[in-house]
ZAMARGU-4260 file (C-alpha; in steps of 0.2 Angstrom, whole numbers, plus 5000, padded with zeros to 4 digits):
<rodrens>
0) 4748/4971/4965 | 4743/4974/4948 | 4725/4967/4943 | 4725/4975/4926 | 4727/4958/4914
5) 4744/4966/4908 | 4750/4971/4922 | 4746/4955/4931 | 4755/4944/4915 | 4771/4955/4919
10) 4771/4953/4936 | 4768/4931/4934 | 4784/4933/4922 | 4795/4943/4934 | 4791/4931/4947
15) 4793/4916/4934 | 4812/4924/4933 | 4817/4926/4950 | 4814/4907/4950 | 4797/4907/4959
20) 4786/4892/4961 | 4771/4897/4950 | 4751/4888/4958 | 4737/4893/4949 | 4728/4892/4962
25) 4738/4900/4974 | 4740/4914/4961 | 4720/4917/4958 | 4719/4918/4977 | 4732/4930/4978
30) 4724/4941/4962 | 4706/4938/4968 | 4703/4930/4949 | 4698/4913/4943 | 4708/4896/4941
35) 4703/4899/4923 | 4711/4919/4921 | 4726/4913/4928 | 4727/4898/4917 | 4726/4909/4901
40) 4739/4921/4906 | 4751/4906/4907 | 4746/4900/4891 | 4750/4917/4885 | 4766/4917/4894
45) 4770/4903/4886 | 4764/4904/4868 | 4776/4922/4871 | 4791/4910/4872 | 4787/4900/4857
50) 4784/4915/4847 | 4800/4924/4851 | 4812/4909/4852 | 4827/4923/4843 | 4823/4934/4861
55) 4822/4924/4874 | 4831/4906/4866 | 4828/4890/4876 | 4816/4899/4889 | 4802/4885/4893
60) 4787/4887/4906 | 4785/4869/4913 | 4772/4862/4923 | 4780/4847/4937 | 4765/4836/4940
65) 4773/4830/4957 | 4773/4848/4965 | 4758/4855/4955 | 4766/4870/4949 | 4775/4880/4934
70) 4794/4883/4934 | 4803/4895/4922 | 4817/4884/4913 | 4829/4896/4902 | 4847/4891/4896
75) 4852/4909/4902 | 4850/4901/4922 | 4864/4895/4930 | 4864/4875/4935 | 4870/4870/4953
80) 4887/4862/4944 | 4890/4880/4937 | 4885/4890/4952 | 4893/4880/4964 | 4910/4880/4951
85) 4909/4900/4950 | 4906/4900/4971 | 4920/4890/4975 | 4932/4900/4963 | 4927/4914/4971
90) 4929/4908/4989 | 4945/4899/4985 | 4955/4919/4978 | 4951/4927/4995 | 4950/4944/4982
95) 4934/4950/4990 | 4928/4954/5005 | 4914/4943/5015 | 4901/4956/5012 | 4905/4957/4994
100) 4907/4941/4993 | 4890/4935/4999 | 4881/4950/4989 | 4888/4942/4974 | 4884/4925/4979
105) 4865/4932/4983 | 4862/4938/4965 | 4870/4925/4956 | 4857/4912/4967 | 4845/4921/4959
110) 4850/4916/4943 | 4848/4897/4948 | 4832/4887/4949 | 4822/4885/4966 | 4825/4869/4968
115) 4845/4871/4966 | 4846/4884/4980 | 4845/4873/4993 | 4857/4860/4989 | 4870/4873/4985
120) 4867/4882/5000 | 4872/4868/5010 | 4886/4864/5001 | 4896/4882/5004 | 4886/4885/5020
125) 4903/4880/5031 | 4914/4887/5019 | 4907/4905/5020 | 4905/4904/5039 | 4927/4901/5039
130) 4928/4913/5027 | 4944/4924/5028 | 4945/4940/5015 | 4965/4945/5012 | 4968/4964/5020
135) 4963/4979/5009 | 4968/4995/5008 | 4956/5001/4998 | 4937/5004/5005 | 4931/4994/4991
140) 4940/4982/4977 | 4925/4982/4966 | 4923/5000/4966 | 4941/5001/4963 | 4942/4988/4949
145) 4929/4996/4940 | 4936/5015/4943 | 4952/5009/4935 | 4944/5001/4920 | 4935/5015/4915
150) 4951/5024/4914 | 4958/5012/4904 | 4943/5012/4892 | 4946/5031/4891 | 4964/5032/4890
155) 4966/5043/4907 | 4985/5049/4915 | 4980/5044/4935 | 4988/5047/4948 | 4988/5033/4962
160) 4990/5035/4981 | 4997/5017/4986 | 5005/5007/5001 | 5020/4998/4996 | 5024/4982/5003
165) 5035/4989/5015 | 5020/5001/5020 | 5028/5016/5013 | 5015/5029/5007 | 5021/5034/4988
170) 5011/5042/4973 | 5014/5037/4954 | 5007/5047/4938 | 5003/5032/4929 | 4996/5026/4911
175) 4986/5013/4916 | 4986/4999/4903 | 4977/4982/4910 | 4968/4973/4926 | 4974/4958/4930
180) 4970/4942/4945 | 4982/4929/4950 | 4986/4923/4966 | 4973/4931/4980 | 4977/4950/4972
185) 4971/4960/4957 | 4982/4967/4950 | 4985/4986/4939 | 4997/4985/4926 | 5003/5002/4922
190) 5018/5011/4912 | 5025/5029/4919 | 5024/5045/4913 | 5040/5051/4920 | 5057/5044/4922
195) 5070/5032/4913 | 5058/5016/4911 | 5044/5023/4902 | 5043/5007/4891 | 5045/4995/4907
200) 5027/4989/4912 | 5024/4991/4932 | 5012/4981/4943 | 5001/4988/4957 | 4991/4979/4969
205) 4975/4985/4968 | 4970/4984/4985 | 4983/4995/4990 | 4977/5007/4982 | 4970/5022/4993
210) 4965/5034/4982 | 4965/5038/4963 | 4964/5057/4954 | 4958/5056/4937 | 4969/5069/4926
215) 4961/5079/4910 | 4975/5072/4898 | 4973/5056/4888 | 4986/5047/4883 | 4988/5044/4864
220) 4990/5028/4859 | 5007/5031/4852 | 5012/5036/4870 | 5011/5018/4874 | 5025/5003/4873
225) 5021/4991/4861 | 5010/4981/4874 | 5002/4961/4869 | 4991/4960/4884 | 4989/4942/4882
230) 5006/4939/4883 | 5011/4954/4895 | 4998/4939/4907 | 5009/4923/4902 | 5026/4930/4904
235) 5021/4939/4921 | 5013/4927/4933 | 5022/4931/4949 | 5018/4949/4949 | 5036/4956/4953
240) 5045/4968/4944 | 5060/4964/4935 | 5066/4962/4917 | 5060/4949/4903 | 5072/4935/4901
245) 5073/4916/4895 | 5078/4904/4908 | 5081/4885/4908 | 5081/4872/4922 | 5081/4856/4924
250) 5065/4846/4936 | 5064/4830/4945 | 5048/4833/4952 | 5032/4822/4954 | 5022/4830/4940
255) 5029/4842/4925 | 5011/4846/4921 | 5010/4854/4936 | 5026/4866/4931 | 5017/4867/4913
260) 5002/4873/4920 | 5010/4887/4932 | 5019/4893/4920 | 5010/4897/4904 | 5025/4898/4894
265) 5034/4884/4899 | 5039/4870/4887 | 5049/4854/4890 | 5063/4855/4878 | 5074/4838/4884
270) 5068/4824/4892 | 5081/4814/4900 | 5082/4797/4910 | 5075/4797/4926 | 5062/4807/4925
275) 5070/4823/4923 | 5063/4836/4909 | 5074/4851/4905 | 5060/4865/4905 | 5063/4882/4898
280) 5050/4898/4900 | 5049/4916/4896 | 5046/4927/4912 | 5045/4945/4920 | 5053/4950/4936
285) 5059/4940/4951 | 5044/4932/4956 | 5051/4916/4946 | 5065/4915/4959 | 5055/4914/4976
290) 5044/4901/4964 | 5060/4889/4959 | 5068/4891/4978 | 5049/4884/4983 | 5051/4868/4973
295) 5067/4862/4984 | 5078/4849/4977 | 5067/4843/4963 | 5072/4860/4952 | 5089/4865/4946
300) 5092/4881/4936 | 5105/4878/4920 | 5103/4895/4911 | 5105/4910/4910 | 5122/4913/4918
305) 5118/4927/4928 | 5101/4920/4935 | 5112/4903/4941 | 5124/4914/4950 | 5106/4925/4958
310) 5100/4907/4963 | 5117/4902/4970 | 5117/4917/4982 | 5101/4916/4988 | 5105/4898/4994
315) 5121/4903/5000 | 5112/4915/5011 | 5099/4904/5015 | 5109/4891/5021 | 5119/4903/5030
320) 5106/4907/5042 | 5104/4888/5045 | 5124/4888/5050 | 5121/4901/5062 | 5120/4895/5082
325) 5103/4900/5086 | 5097/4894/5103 | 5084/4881/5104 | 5069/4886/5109
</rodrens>
């Protein structure tokens, strides 16, 4: 402990941060100084944050009458409604695992006020006890998130040592292009350095990612496809790979907001009577498919040709498995 008046001012402020009650008289006990001493230094503390209002913004040192203390208010601490938003975002993608997830939850607490701590504790306290992570590969998806990005940011050829969904073991030179999270995974999108489909974006789980050897070359920036991230995210929701293509169907279902807000390039382009909208949407890959066979009856697929006579098949075949005699069991 610091009894130097500087020192002791910055120590008062740390404290004040990490969201600490502040007593003056529990704090001249502590620093063996006067009521008085410790008075001043908050005065000083808080004629600091008037003065440098462009550094520090809305930062206010208040006094609550009803607990006879001081409490750092600053715009830059999180409110419970926030915190708690961001916790149950992060509980809900399963990305993490629990040890992650509660150092994260840890240090963003700290951000919070004192008297918010509690409250919120309570309200994830059974959630993070039934908390189930989804299966990595990888030792850590931070660390491998942040590995990638860095070679992205420097333009690195990698090469990636990766479990496939069948389990098969591959490696893939790769240009690595973007990171991106939907549905539980993150995911790496990447173009090839070899082969036919050089222009053809391809998509790894990152979690299944075992290992990653940085190469000396850099890709130029005339080495990659023309490539509109933002757009690469709306046309690629379901993460499989396939080609880009226009399709149309029609839906009967309960909410075509719901459709509009999976798909973020969807748009209702006919609405007919009974409450059926003829919806038509720019995507990548297959994924689509298993996503219209999920909606059942309420959607039907009117265009293109070729992806009616896909959806026809699988159904056949689906149905065909129902028509087989299986024993009851």
């Amino acid at each position: 402990m610091d009894n130097t008046k500087q020192g002791r001012l910055l120590e008062i402020f740390f404290r004040c941060m990490r969201g600490e009650d502040i007593s003056v008289k529990k704090l001249a006990k502590e620093y063996e100084v006067s009521t008085k001493s410790i008075s001043r230094d908050i005065n000083d503390l808080k004629a600091f944050l008037v003065d440098h209002r462009g550094l520090v913004g809305s930062t206010e040192l208040e006094y609550s009458n009803q607990d006879k203390c001081y409490r750092l208010y600053m715009d830059e601490f999180l409110s419970n409604r926030e915190l708690f938003s961001l916790v149950k975002v992060m509980i809900g993608a399963r990305a993490f695992s629990k040890e992650e997830l509660l150092t994260l939850i840890n240090k963003l607490k700290k951000f919070t006020t004192t008297e918010d701590r509690p409250k919120l504790d309570e309200l994830i306290r059974k959630e993070l006890f039934h908390y189930v992570e989804v299966k990595h590969d990888c030792e850590s998806v931070q660390a491998m998130l942040w590995q990638l990005a860095n070679c992205i940011i420097q333009e690195k050829e990698i090469t990636i040592e990766y479990f496939r969904m069948d389990r098969a073991y591959r490696t893939h030179r790769i240009r690595p292009a973007s990171l991106m999270f939907t549905d539980y995974y993150f995911y790496l999108i990447a173009f090839k350095v070899d082969g036919d489909e050089q222009e053809t974006p391809v998509y790894f789980r990152v979690d299944r990612i075992r290992h990653i050897t940085e190469h000396r070359k850099q890709s130029e920036a005339s080495e990659f496809p023309v490539f509109d991230e933002g757009l690469l995210r709306k046309r690629s929701l379901f993460m499989w790979p396939g080609k880009l293509r226009t399709i149309r169907f029609e839906f009967k279902g309960p909410s075509v907001q719901a459709v509009l807000d999976k798909l973020p390039t969807a748009k209702v382009i006919e609405r007919k009577s009974g409450g059926r909208y003829v919806i038509e949407a720019e995507t990548y890959g297959d994924g689509i498919k298993m996503w219209i066979l999920s909606q059942g009856s309420w959607v039907k697929v009117i265009s293109p040709r070729e992806f009616v006579d896909e959806m026809k098949a699988e159904i056949t075949s689906m149905n065909r498995q129902y028509e087989e005699t299986v024993p009851y069991v």
